[in-house]
C-alpha positions as a printed Julia matrix, in Angstrom:
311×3 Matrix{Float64}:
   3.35   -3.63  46.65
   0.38   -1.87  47.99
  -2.38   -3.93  50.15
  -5.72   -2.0   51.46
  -6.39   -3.47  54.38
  -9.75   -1.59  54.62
 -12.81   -2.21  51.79
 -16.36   -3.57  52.23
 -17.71   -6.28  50.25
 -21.22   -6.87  49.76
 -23.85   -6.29  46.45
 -26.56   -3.24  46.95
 -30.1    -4.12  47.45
 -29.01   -7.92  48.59
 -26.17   -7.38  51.16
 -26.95   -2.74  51.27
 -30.05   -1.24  50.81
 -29.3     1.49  48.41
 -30.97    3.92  51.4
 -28.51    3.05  53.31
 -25.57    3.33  51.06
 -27.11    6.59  49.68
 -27.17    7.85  53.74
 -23.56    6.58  54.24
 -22.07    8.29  51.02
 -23.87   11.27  50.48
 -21.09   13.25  51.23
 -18.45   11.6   49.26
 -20.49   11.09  45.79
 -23.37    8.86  46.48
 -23.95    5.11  45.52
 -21.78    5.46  42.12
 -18.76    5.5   44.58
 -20.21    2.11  45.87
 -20.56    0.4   42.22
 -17.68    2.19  41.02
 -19.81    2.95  37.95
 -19.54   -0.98  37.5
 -23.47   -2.3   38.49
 -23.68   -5.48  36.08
 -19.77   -6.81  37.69
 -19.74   -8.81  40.34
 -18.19   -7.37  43.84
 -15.03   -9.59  43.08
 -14.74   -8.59  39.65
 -15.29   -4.87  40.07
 -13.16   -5.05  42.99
 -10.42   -6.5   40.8
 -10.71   -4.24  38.53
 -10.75   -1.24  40.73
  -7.35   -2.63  41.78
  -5.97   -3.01  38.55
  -7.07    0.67  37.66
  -5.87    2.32  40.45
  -2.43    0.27  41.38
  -3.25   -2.16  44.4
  -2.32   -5.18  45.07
  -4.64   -6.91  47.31
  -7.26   -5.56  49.49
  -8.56   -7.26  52.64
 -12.26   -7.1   52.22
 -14.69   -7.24  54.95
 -18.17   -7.82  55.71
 -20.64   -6.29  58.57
 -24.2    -7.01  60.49
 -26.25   -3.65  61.06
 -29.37   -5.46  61.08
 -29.94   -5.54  65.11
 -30.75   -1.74  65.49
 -32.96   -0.92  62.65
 -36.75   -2.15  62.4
 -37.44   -5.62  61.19
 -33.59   -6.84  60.91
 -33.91   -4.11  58.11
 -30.38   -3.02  57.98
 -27.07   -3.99  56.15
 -25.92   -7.92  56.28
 -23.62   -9.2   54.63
 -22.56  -13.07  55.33
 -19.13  -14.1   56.61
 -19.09  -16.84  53.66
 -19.86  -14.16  50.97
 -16.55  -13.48  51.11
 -15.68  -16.91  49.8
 -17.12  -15.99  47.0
 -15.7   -12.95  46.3
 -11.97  -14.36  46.89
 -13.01  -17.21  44.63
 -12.99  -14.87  41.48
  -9.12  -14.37  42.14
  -7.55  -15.87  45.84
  -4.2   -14.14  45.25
  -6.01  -10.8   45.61
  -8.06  -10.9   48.91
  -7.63  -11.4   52.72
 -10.36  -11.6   54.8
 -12.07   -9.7   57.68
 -15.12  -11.09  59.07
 -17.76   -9.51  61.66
 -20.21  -10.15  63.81
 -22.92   -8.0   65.79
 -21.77   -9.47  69.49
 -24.92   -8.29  71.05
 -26.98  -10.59  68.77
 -25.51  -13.76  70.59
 -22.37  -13.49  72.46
 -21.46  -16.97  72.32
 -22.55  -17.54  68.67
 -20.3   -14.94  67.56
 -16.97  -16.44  69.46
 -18.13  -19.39  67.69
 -18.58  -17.74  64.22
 -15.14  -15.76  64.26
 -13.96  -19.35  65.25
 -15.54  -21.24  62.42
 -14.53  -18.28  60.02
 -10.66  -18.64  61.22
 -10.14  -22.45  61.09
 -12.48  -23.31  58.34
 -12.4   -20.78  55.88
  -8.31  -18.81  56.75
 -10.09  -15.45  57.75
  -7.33  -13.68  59.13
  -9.36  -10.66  60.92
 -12.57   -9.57  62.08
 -14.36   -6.04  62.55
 -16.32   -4.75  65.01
 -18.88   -1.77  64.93
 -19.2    -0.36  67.9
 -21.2     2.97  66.63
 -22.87    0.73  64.16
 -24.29   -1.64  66.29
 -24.85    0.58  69.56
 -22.56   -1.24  72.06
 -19.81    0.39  73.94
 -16.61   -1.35  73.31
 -15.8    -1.63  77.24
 -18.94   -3.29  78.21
 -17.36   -6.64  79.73
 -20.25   -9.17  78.03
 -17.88   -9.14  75.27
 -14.46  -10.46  77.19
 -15.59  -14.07  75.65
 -15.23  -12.28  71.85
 -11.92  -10.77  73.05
 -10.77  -13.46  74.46
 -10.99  -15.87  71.2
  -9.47  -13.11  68.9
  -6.54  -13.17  71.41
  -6.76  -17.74  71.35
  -6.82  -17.31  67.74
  -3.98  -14.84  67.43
  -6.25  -12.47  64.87
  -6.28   -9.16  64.43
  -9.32   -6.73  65.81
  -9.9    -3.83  63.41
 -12.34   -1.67  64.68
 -14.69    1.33  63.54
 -13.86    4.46  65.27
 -14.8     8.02  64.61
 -17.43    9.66  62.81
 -19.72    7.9   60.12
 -22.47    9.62  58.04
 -25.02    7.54  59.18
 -27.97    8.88  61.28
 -28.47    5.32  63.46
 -25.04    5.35  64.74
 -24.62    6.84  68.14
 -21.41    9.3   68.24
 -21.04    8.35  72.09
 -19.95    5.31  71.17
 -16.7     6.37  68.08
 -14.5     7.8   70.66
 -11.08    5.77  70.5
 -10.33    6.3   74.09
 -13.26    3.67  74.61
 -10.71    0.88  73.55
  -8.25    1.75  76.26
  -9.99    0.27  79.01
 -10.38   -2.85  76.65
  -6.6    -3.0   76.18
  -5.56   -3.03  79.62
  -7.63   -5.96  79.8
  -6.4    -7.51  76.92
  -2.88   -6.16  76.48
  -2.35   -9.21  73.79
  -5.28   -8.13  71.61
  -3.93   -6.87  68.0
  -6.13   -3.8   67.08
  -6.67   -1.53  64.5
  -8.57    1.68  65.05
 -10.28    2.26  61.62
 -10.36    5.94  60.09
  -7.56    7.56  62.93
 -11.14    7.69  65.23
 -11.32   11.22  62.98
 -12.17   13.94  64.23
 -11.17   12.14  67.56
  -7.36   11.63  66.28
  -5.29   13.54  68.93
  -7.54   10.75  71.44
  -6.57    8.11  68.7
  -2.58    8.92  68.75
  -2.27    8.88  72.3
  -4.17    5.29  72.53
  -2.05    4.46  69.97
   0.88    5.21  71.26
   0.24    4.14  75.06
  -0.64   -0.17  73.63
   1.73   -1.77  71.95
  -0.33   -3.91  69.66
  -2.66   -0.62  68.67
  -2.4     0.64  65.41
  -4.47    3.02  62.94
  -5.48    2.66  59.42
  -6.28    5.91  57.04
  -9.84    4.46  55.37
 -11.74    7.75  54.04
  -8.73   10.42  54.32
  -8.76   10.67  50.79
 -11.97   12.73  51.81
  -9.12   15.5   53.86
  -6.8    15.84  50.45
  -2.83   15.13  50.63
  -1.11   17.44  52.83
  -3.36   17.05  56.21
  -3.24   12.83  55.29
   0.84   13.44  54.9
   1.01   15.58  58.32
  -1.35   13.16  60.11
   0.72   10.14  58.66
   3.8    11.75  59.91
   3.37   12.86  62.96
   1.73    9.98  64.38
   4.75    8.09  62.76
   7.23    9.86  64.03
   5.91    9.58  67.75
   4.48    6.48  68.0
   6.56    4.81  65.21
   5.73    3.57  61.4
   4.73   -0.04  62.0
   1.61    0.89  63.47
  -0.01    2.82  60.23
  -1.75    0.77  57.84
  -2.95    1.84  54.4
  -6.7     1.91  53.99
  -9.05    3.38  51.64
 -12.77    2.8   51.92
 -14.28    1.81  49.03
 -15.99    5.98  48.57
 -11.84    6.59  48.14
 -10.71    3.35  46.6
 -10.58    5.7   43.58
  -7.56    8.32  44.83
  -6.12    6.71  48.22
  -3.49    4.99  46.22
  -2.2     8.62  44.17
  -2.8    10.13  46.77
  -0.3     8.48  49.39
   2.44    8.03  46.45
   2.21   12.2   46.16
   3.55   12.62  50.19
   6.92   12.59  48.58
   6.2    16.31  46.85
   3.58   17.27  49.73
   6.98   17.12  51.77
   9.22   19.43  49.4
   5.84   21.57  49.17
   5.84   21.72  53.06
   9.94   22.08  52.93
   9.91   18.98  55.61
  11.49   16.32  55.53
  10.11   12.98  53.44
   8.48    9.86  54.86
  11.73    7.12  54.35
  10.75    4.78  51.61
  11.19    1.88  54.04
   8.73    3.91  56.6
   6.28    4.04  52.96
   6.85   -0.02  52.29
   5.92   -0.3   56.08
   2.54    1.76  55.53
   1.64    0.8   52.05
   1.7    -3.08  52.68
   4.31   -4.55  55.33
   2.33   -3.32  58.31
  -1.31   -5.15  56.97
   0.75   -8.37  55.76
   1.76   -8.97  59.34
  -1.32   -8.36  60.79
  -3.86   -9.81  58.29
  -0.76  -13.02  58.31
  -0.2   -12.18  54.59
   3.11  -13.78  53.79
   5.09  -11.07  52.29
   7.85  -13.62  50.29
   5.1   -14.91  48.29
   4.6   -12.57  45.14
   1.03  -11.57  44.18
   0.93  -13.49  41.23
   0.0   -11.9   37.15
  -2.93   -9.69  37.93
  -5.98  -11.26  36.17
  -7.84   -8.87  34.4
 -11.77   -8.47  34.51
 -11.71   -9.19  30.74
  -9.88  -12.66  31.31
 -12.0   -13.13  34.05
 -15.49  -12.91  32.58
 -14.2   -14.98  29.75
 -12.99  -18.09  31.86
């Protein structure tokens, strides 16, 4: 089984204005690496059928609010309950990560991650910190915290560098969640991308908090033997049930192959091999215990997009 705990969701030019999209990816291939060369699907059924292409399971898909720090409410939004409809193409294939821009209402986002939880089964939320220019530490947000902690639901959380130009690099730094840990010792996190470049800081906040753990989204960008060495080493010191596979959707494409190849990376190397257990733990046991997938229910007969568009 292989779950992805780390893809957006959201249609370009509705949810992403292709500007921004085309800032965000223009290192990694452009917008086609967004619509997977797939424009007239739907996000649930080209996000299906990326899955069934490339060998995943389930991904937990997640949504975002940029639109504070650009011009007009100009930037990317995408709705909690857009995810609803995504899951509704085929339920056994998505989790769900919500988000919220805390700095646009404090208290209506504790009450939104809330609503999303016990109404809808959202079983994480996102924050931006970079994103949404707000250090991570600032103590306006022990009320958001606080709930995620009630609510027993994981905090995954953008760290490290991004593409785009409106996204302050003061503010990707994983040792900013450190301060927010000692606080909240309780709080499940997971620091998106390894905080890259920033992953030596990222591996020893790891390793100091329990409840901290990392997830690999865009590594496909670094190729196979510095993801395996990375993978490792933070494994082997901090232990394996605190790596989570991730892709990004600009990776989607490779992540997968790329993370079943460690096995010859290590003969390459002449080290030795990540245990297959250790791989189970990374590829999906790690995310189905924090996302509160239940792991002894099977992911039933993948639909495809043809039976799909025909029902």
């Amino acid at each position: 089984m292989i779950i992805d705990c780390h893809v957006h969701a959201g249609e370009l030019n509705k949810h992403y204005p292709v500007w921004w999209i085309e800032e965000l990816y223009r290192v990694w291939g452009g917008v086609h690496q967004w619509t997977y060369d797939r424009p007239t699907m739907s996000v649930g059924e080209r996000l299906v059928y990326q899955m069934d292409q490339v060998g995943i399971d389930m991904m937990c898909i997640m949504t975002s609010d940029h639109r504070r720090v650009y011009p007009n409410d100009s930037g990317p939004y995408t709705p909690n309950d857009f995810l609803l409809e995504v899951k509704a193409v085929a339920p056994e294939r998505f989790a769900l990560t919500c988000s919220v821009d805390p700095f646009r209402d404090i208290q209506a986002s504790v009450r939104e991650i809330e609503r999303c939880v016990k109404q809808h089964g959202f079983s994480a939320c996102k924050l931006y910190p970079s994103y949404d220019h707000f250090d991570p530490r600032d103590e306006r947000l022990n009320p958001i915290y606080e709930k995620l902690v009630e609510l027993d639901v994981t905090m995954q959380v953008h760290m490290g560098w991004t593409p785009c130009k409106n996204a302050p690099m003061k503010f990707q730094h994983p040792y900013l969640l450190d301060d927010v840990a000692a606080r909240f010792p309780e709080l499940k996190v997971v620091i998106a991308h390894v905080g890259w470049p920033w992953v030596e800081e990222c591996l020893a906040v790891v390793a100091k908090w329990e409840n901290f753990h990392v997830d690999f989204a865009y590594w496909g960008w670094f190729g196979a033997q510095t993801t395996f060495q990375t993978v490792k080493r933070i494994g082997d010191l901090c232990g394996y049930d605190k790596l989570c596979f991730g892709s990004e959707n600009s990776h989607t494409h490779m992540a997968v192959g790329m993370f079943q190849s460690f096995g010859d990376v290590a003969k390459e190397l002449e080290v030795d091999p990540i245990s297959s257990e250790n791989m189970d733990k990374i590829r999906w046991k790690n995310t189905a215990r924090l996302w509160k997938i239940n792991p002894k229910v099977q992911v039933k007969k993948k639909r495809t997009v043809e039976a799909i568009t025909r029902a």
